[in-house]
Structures are given as C-alpha cells and as structure tokens.
C-alpha positions as CSV (number, residue, x, y, z in Angstrom):
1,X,0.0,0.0,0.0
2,X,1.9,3.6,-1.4
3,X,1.5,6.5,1.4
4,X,-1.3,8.3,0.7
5,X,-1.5,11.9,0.3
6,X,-4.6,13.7,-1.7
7,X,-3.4,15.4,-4.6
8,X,-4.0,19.1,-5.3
9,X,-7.3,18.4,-7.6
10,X,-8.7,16.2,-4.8
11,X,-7.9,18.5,-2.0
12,X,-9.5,21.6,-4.5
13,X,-12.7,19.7,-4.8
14,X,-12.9,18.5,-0.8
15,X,-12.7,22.8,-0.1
16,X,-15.5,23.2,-2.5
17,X,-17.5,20.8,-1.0
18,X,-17.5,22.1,2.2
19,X,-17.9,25.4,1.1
20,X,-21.1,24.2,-0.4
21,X,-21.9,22.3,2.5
22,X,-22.0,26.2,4.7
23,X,-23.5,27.9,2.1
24,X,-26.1,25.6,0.2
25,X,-27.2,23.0,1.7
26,X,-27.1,23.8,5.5
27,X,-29.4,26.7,5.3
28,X,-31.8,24.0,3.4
29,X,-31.0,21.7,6.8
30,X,-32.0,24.2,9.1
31,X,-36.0,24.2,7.3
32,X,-36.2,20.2,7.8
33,X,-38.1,19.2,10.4
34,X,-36.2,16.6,12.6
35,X,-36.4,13.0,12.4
36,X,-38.1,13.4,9.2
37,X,-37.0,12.9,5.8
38,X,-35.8,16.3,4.1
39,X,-36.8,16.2,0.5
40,X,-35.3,19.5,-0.7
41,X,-32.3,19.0,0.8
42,X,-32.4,15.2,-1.3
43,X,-33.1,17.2,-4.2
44,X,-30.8,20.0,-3.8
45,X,-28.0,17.2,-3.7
46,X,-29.5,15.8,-6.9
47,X,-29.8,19.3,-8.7
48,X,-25.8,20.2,-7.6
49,X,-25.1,16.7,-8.8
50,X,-23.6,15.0,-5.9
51,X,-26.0,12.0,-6.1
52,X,-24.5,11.9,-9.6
53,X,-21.2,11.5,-8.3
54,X,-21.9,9.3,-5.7
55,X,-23.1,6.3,-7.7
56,X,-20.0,7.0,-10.2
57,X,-17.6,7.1,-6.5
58,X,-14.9,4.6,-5.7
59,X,-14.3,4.3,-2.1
60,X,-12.1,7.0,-1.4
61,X,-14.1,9.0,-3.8
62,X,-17.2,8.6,-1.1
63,X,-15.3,8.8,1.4
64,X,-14.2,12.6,0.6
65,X,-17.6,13.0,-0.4
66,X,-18.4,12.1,3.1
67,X,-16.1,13.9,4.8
68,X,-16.6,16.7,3.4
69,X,-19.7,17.3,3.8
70,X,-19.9,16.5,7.5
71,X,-17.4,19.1,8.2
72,X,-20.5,22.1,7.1
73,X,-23.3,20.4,7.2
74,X,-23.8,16.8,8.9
75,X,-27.1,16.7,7.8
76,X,-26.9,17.0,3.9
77,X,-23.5,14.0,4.5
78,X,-26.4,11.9,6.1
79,X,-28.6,12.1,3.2
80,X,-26.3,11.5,1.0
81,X,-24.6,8.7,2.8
82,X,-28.7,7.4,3.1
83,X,-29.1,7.7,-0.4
84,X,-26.1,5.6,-1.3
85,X,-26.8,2.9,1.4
86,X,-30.4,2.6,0.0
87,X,-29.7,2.6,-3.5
88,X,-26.4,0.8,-3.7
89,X,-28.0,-2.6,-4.1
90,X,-29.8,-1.5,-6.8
91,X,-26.6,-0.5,-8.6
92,X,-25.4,-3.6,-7.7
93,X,-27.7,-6.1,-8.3
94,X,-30.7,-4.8,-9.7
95,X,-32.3,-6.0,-13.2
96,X,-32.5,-3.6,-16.0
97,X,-36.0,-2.6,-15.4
98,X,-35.5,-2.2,-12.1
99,X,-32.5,0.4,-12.7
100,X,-34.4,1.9,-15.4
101,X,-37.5,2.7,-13.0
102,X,-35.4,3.5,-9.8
103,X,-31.7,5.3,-10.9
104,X,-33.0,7.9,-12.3
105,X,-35.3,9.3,-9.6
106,X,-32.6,8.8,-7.2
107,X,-29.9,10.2,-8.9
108,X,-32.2,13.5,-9.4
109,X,-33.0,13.3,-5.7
110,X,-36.7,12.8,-6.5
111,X,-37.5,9.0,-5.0
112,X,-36.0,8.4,-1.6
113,X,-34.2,5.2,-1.0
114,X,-33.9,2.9,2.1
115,X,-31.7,0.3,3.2
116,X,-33.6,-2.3,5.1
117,X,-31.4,-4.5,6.9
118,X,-31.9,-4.8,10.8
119,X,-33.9,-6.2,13.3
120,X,-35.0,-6.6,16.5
121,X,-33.3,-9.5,17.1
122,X,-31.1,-9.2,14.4
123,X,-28.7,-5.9,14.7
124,X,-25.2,-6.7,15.3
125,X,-25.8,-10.5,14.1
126,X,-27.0,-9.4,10.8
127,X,-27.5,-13.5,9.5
128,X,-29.6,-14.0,12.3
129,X,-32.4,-11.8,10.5
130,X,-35.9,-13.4,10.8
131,X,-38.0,-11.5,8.2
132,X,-39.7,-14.4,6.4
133,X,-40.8,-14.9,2.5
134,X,-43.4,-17.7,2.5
135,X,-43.5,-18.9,-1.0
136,X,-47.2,-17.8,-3.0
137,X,-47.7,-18.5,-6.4
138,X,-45.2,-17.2,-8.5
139,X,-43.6,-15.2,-5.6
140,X,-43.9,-14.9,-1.9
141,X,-45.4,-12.6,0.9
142,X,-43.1,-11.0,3.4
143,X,-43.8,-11.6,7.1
144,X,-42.2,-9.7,9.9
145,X,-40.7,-6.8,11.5
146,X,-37.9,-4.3,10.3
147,X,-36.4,-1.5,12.7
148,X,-34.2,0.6,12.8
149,X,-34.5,1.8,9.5
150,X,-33.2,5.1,8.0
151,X,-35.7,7.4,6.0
152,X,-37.9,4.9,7.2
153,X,-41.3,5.4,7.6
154,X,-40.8,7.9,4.1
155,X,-38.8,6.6,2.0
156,X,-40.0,5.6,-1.4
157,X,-38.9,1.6,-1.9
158,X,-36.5,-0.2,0.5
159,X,-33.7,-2.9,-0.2
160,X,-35.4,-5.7,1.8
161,X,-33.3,-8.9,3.1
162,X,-35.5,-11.6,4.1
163,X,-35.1,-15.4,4.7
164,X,-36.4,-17.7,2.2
165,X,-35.2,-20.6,2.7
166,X,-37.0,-23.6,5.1
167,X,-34.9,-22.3,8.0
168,X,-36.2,-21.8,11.3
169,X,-36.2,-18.2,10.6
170,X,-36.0,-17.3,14.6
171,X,-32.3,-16.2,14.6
172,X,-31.4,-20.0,15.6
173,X,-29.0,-21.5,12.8
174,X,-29.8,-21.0,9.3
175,X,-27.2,-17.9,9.0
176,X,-26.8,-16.1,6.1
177,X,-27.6,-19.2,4.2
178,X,-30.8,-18.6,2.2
179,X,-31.5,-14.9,2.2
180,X,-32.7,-12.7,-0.6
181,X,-33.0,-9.2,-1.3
182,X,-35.8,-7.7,-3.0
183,X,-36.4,-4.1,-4.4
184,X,-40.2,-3.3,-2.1
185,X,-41.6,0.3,-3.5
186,X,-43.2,1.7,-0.2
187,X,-46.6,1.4,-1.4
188,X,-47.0,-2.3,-1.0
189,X,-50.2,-3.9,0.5
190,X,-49.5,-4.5,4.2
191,X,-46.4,-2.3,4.3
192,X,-46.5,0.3,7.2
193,X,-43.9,1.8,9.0
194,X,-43.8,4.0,11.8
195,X,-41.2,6.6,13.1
196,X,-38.8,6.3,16.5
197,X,-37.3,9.0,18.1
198,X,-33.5,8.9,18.5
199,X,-31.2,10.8,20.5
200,X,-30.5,12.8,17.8
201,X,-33.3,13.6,15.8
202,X,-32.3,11.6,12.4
203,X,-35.4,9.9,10.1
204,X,-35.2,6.5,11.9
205,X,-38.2,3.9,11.9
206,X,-39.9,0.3,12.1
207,X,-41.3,-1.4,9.2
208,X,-44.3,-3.7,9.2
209,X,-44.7,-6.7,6.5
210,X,-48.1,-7.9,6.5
211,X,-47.8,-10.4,3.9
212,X,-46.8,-8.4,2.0
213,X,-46.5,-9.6,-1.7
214,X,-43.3,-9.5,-4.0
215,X,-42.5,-11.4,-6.9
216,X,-39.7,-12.8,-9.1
217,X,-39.7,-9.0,-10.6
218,X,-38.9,-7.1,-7.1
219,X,-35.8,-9.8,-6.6
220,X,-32.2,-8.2,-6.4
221,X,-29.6,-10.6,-7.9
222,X,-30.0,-14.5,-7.2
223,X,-32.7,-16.1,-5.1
224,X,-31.0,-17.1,-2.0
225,X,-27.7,-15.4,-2.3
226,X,-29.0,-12.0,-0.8
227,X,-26.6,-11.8,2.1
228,X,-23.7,-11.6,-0.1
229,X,-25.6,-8.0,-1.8
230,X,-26.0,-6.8,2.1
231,X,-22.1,-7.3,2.6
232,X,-21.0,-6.0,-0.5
233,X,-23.1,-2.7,0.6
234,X,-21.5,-2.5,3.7
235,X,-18.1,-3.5,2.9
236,X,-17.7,-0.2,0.6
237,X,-19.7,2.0,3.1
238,X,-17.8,1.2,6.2
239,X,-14.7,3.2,5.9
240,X,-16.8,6.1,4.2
241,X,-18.9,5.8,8.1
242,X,-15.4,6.3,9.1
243,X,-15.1,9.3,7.1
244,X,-18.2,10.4,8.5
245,X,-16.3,10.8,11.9
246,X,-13.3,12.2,10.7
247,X,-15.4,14.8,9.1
248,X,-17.3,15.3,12.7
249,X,-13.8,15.2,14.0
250,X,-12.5,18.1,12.2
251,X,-15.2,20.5,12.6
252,X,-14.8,19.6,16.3
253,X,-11.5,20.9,16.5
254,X,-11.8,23.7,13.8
255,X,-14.3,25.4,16.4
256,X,-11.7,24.2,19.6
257,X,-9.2,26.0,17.8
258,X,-10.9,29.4,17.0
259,X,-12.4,29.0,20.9
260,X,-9.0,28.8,22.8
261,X,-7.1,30.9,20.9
262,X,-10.1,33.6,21.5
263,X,-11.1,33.1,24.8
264,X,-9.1,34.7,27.6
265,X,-9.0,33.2,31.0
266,X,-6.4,33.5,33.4
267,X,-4.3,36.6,32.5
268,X,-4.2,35.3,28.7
269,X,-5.9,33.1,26.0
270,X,-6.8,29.6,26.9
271,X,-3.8,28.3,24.1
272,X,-1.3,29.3,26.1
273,X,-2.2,26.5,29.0
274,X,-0.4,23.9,28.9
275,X,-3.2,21.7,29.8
276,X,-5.6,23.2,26.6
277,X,-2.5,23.1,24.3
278,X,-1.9,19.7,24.6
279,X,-5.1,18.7,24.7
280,X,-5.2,20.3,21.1
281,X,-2.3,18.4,20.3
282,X,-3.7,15.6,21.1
283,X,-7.1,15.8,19.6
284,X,-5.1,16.8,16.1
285,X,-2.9,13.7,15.9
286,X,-5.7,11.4,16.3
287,X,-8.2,13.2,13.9
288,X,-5.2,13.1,11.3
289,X,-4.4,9.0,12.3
290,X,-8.1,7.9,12.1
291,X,-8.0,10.2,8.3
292,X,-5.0,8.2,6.7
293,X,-6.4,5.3,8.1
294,X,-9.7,5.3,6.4
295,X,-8.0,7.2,3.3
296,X,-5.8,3.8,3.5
297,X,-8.8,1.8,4.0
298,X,-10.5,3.3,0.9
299,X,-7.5,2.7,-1.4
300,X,-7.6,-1.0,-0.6
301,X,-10.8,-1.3,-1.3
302,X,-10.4,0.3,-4.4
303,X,-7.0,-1.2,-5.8
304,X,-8.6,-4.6,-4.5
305,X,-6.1,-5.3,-1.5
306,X,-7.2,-8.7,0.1
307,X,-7.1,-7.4,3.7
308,X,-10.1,-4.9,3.0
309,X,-12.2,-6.3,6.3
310,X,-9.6,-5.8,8.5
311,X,-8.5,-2.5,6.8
312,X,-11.8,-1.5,6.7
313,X,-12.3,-2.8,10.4
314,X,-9.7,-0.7,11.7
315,X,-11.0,2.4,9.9
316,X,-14.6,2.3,11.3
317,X,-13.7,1.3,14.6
318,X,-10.6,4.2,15.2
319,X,-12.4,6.8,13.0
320,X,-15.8,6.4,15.4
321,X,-13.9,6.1,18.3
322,X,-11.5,9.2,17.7
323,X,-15.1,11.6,16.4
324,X,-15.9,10.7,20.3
325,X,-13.0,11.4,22.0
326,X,-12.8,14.9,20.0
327,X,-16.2,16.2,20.4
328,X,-16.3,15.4,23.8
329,X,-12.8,17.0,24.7
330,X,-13.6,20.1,22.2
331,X,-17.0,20.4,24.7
332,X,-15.1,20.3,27.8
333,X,-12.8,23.1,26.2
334,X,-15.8,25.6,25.2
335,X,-17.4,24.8,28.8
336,X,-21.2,25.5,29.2
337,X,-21.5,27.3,26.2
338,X,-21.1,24.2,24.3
339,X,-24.1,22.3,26.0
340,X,-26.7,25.2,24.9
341,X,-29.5,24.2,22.4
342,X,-28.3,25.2,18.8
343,X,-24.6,25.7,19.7
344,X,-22.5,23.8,16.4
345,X,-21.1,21.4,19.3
346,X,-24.4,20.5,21.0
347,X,-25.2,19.1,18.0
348,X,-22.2,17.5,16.9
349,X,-21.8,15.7,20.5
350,X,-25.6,14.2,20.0
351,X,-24.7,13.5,16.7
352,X,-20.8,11.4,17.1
353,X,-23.0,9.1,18.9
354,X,-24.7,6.9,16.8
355,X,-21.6,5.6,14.0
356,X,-19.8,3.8,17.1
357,X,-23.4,1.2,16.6
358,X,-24.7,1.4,13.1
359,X,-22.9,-0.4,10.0
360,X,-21.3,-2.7,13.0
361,X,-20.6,-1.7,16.3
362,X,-17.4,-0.7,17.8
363,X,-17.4,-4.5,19.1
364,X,-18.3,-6.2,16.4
365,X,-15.5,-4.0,14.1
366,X,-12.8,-5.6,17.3
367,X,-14.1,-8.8,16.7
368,X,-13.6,-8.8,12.4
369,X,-10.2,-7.3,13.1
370,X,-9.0,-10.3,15.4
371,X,-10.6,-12.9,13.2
372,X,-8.9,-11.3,10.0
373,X,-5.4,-10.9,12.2
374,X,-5.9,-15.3,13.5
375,X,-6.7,-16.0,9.7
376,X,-3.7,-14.3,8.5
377,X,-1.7,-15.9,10.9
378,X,-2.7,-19.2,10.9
379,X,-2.8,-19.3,6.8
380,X,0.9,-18.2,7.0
381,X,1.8,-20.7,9.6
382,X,0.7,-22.9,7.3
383,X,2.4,-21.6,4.2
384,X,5.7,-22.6,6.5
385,X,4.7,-26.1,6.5
C-alpha cells in the first residue's frame, strides 16, 4: 500500500465541497423538520449533482464526499450517505427494469431510498435476520418486523433482506444461508412503518410486513444469495462511516481551535495553557491517524487489496472512536457554552454518537479485526509447512 497523500485536484474539490456544504445546503438543513426525511435537501443534492457522483464514487471517492460534507453540514452528509446505502443494491444487483424505474429518480433526488437490513433481534448479528418470505404462487409474501430503518417510515422503496429458505427463521441456525433481497416500492399492501425518536433527531423507523407480496420482478440478484448484496453494501460504506467521523472530528476541533485561541481566561488566551494546548495536540494527531487510516482503507478497497475487512475494520472502529473522543474533549474546552440548544457542538456531541453502533458496532468491528489478524496468521503458519 503507497503513502497516501490527496493530490492538489482532490484537496480543490474536498474545499468546494464544504464550502457548499455552509453555504447551500445547510441553510436548506436548518427548514427540515427533525427525524423526518428532508426532500429538498435530497433534491438540492440531486440538482448540484452530488448524487450523480456518488453512484460513479470509488471508495475513497465517497469517502471525501463524506467527509466533506460533515465538516459544514452533517445533515446533507447523512442524506447523501442514506441515499447511497439505500440505493447501492440497486446498482449492484438490480435488473434492468428495475434500474431503469429506480436510478433515475434517485440520482435527481426525486425517489427516496432505504436500506432495510436490521432487526429486532437481528442488529449486530446481521445472518440471524428473521424477516420471512413464504413462497405464493409465483412469488412470496413478506412476514415480519424491520427497525431501525433510515428514512424509514418515508422513503420511497426499501432494499429488503429476508429469509427464504426452510430455515427456522428465529435467529437460531440458518445464518446467512438462504436470504434474498428484494427491491419493495413503499406502497406495498400490508407495508407500514412507523417513526422512532432517536437521541439525535435523524429519520429512523420500524417497518411492518403484513404479507406483504413481492414477486420474481422485485428480486435483487439470485434467489438465496442476498446476504452476499448486504455485505457487499457494507463492505464499501464502512470506511466512508469512518469518514463520516473524521469529518465530525474536524469540525470539532476547527471550532476548539478558534475558541482557545479567543477566549481569555487566566491573565491570557486559553492556548497558552499547557493543559488546553496539549489537549489540542492531542485531539489533532488522532483526527489526522483515524483520516490516513480510512483514506488507507478506501485505497484498498479500491486497488482490490485482500485485507479490506480488516483494513476497513480498523478504519470504522478508530475513526468512530477518535469523532468521540474529539467532540467530547472540544465540549469540555468551550465549557457550558457548548451544551446550549443550537450551539455547532451540541449538536455535533448528539450526533458522534450513533456511527460507534450502526454499520457494526465498535465490538463487532474488534471482533472482524482479530478474526482477520488469526486467519492471516494461521494461513501463513501454514504456508511454512
């Protein structure tokens, strides 16, 4: 793997971007109403072309994207990010009708796409998914429970995994054996969905299936062999979640910055404490580590390194970690002024939360990263012999 180092046209493109972000998109963010899905900010990223790009992006292409965008406005990166997830799939795996009827409308920012992946019981331990199609006719009915589902209730079709094969379907052994992903427009008989308030206020929700009926038509890819679409998804998408943070990260200490070299306190400004400057120091060095490392990350991924789950892995799991560590620390610098309703860092500190959980959680990134790191091992061990 080279060192990586953007070149001038990416780093020209990543400033215009987040220019854009300030000046475009957030005052479009600021008119949403939380929790809900924002439709003209969807379609202001359509009309500037950035869903455009998206579905042309390589990883480290998304990943600036990503990163980017968080930095001014972490709300238009969300939708974008959303957008991608949902409609990814489709890209993928999706029939020529089906991209015909679907690309388009997303790419404008017109039809609002949803990735439909988690359960209940079935979060973390994504093959334990219990989501049932019972075979009918020519096609089958879906039975069960979806949640904690972006843009759902509103989005306009979802990218549904469900088990159809004669498993027992409760979680208990049939794995990611047997699961197929289906293209479900929102306005299925016995779809409904309802919203669920998160900590901070993104549009999350439960779906419904009420036997509700898809067909040969609505399948994406192979009967059966849907699990492998879910982890090709999120095997590109995890270091750009990592971007995400890194994005948070910077913005975090971009306003820590500005703060204690303004702020006066103790016969001077707060950069000339010790205590403040090398807790700047410190909050730098890992923003820049967790960056190369999902930049890195990326570049696998695109040259097609073998060790992209561990690379990938490691990228998630620091990036998310470090956004933490940065917000919270650029908080404690700004003091109360940072907890206020509306201050930039109020809402960055609600918002760092949730990428340490979705797209596999902080524990779940530790535990591909060993397994990858035994496997390696143990396959050279053998190579010795």
């Amino acid at each position: 793997m080279p060192v990586f180092s953007l070149d001038p046209v990416q780093t020209d493109w990543c400033a215009r971007l987040r220019a854009l972000a300030v000046e475009r998109l957030r005052p479009i963010a600021d008119q949403g109403e939380p929790g809900a899905v924002n439709r003209p900010l969807i379609a202001a990223l359509g009309e500037l072309g950035l869903l455009e790009r998206l579905f042309g992006a390589g990883a480290l292409e998304l990943c600036l994207l990503r990163e980017s965008l968080a930095q001014g406005c972490t709300e238009a990166e969300t939708a974008l990010a959303l957008q991608g997830l949902g409609a990814y799939p489709l890209v993928l795996a999706g029939s020529g009708g089906q991209r015909t009827r679907w690309l388009p409308e997303v790419r404008a920012g017109r039809a609002v796409a949803a990735f439909a992946l988690s359960e209940p019981g079935a979060g973390s331990d994504a093959a334990a998914l219990a989501l049932r199609a019972v075979p009918d006719g020519d096609g089958w009915l879906l039975t069960g429970e979806k949640r904690w589902i972006s843009n759902a209730p509103d989005a306009d079709f979802y990218t549904v995994f469900a088990r159809t094969d004669a498993g027992d379907g409760g979680g208990g052994g049939s794995g990611a054996r047997g699961v197929t992903a289906f293209l479900v427009p929102a306005d299925r008989p016995g779809l409904t969905g309802t919203p669920i308030e998160m900590l901070s206020p993104h549009p999350i929700g439960a779906l419904a299936f009420d036997s509700v009926p898809v067909t040969g038509d609505d399948v994406l890819g192979e009967v059966d062999h849907g699990f492998r679409v879910a982890m090709t998804t999120l095997n590109l998408f995890r270091p750009s979640v990592g971007a995400f943070a890194v994005g948070m990260a910077q913005a975090a200490l971009d306003a820590a910055l500005e703060h204690t070299a303004e702020r006066r306190a103790f016969g001077g400004p707060l950069s000339r404490l010790q205590s403040v400057a090398h807790q700047i120091a410190e909050m730098a060095t890992r923003t820049e580590a967790a960056r190369l490392l999902v930049y890195a990350a990326a570049t696998a991924y695109d040259t097609g390194a073998p060790d992209v789950p561990r690379r990938s892995a490691m990228a998630k799991l620091f990036a998310t970690e470090t956004a933490q560590y940065v917000v919270d620390a650029a908080v404690q610098l700004h003091g109360a002024r940072a907890l206020q309703r509306g201050h930039p860092l109020e809402h960055l500190y609600r918002e760092v939360r949730a990428p340490r959980i979705y797209e596999g959680a902080t524990e779940v990134q530790r535990t591909i990263i060993a397994r990858e790191l035994y496997g390696s091992s143990h396959a050279e061990r053998e190579g010795v012999r």
